[in-house]
GUKEBA-561724 format. One record per residue (C-alpha): residue in one letter; x, y, z. Coordinates in pm, 1 decimal, always signed. Each point is the difference from the previous one (the first is absolute). Example, Ala and Ser with C-alpha at 12.3 -4.5 7.8 and 13.67 -1.06 7.14 Angstrom:
<recs>
rec rest: A&u: +1230.0&v: -450.0&w: +780.0
rec rest: S&u: +137.0&v: +344.0&w: -66.0
</recs>
This chain:
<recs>
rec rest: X&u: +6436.4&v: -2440.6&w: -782.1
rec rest: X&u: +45.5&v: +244.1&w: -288.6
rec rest: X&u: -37.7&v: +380.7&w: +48.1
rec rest: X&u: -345.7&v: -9.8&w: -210.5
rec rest: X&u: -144.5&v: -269.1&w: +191.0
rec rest: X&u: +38.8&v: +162.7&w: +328.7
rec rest: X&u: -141.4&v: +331.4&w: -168.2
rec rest: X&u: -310.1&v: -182.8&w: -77.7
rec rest: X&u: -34.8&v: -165.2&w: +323.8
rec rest: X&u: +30.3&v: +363.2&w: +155.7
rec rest: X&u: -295.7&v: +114.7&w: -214.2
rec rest: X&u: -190.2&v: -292.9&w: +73.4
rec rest: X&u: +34.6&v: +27.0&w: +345.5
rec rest: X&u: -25.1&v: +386.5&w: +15.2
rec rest: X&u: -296.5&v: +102.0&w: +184.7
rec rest: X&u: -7.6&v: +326.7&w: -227.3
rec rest: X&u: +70.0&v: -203.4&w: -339.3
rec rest: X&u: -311.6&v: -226.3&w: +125.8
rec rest: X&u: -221.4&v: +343.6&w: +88.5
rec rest: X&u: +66.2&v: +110.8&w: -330.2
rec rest: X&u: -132.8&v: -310.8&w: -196.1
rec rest: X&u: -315.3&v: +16.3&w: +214.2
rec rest: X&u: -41.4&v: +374.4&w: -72.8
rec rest: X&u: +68.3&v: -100.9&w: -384.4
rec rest: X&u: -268.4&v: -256.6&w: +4.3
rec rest: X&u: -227.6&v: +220.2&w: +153.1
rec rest: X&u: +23.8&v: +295.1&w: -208.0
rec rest: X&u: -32.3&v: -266.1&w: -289.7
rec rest: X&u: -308.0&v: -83.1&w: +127.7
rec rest: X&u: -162.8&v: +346.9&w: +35.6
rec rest: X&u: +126.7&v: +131.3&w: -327.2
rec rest: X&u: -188.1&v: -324.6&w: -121.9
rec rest: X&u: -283.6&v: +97.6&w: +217.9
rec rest: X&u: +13.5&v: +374.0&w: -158.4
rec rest: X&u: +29.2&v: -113.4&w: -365.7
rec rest: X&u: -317.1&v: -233.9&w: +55.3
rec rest: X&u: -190.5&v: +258.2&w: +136.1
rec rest: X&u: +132.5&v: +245.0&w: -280.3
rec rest: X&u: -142.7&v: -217.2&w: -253.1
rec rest: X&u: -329.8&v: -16.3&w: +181.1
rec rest: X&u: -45.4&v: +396.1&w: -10.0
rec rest: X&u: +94.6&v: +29.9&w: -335.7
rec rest: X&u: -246.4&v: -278.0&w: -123.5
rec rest: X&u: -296.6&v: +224.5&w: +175.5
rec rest: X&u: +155.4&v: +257.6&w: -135.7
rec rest: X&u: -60.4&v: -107.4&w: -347.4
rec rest: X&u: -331.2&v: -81.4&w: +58.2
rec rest: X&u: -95.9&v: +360.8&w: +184.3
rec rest: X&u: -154.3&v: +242.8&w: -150.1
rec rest: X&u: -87.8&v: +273.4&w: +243.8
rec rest: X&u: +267.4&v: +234.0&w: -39.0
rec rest: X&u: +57.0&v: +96.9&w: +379.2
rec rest: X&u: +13.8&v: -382.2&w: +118.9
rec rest: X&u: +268.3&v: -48.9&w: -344.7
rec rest: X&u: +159.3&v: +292.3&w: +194.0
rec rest: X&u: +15.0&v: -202.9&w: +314.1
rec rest: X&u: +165.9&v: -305.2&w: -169.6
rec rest: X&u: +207.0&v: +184.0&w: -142.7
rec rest: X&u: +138.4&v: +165.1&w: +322.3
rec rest: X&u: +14.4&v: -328.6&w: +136.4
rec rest: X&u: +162.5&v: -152.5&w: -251.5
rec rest: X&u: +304.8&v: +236.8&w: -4.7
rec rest: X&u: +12.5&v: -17.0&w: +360.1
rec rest: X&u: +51.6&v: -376.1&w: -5.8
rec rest: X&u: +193.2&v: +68.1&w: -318.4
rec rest: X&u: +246.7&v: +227.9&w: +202.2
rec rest: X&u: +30.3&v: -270.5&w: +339.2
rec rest: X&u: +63.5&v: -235.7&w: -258.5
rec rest: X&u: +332.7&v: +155.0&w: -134.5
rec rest: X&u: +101.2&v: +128.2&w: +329.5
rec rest: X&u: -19.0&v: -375.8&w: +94.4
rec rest: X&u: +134.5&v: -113.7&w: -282.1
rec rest: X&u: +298.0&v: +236.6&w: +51.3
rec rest: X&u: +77.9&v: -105.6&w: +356.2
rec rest: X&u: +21.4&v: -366.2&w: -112.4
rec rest: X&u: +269.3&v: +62.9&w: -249.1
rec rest: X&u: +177.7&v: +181.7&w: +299.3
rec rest: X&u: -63.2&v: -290.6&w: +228.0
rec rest: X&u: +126.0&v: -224.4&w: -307.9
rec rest: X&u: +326.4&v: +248.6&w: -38.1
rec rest: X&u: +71.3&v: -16.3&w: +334.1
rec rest: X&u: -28.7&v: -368.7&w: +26.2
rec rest: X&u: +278.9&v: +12.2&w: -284.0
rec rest: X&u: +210.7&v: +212.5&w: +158.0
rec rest: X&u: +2.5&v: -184.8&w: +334.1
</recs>
C-alpha cells in the first residue's frame, strides 16, 4: 500500500478525524439554523414601525449577526485543521 493510502485510511479510521466531521456538520447546521432565523428578524424588521420594537430587532439581529461569524470562524479553523492533519 502506498504512503497516501494508508494516510487516508488513518483519517478515516481516526476517532478524532470522525468527531471532527460530525462537529463540522453540526455547526453547518446551526449557522444554517442562525442565517434562517436572521432573515426572519430582518423581514419583521422591515415591516416595524414602532421605533423601540425596530430597536429590539435590531439588537437581535446583531446578536445573531455576531454568533454567526464567530461560527463561521470556527468552521474555517475546523476546515484548517482538517488540512493540516
Amino acid at each position: 500500500m502506498s504512503d497516501s493510502l494508508l494516510a487516508k485510511i488513518r483519517k478515516f479510521l481516526s476517532r478524532d478525524f470522525r468527531e471532527q466531521i460530525e462537529k463540522r456538520d453540526k455547526l453547518k447546521k446551526l449557522l444554517a439554523k442562525i442565517r434562517k432565523k436572521q432573515k426572519k428578524l430582518q423581514d419583521e424588521l422591515s415591516e416595524e414601525y414602532d421605533p423601540v420594537l425596530q430597536d429590539e430587532l435590531r439588537t437581535k439581529i446583531r446578536l445573531l449577526e455576531e454568533q454567526r461569524r464567530k461560527g463561521l470562524d470556527l468552521l474555517k479553523e475546523l476546515r484548517e485543521a482538517r488540512k493540516q492533519a
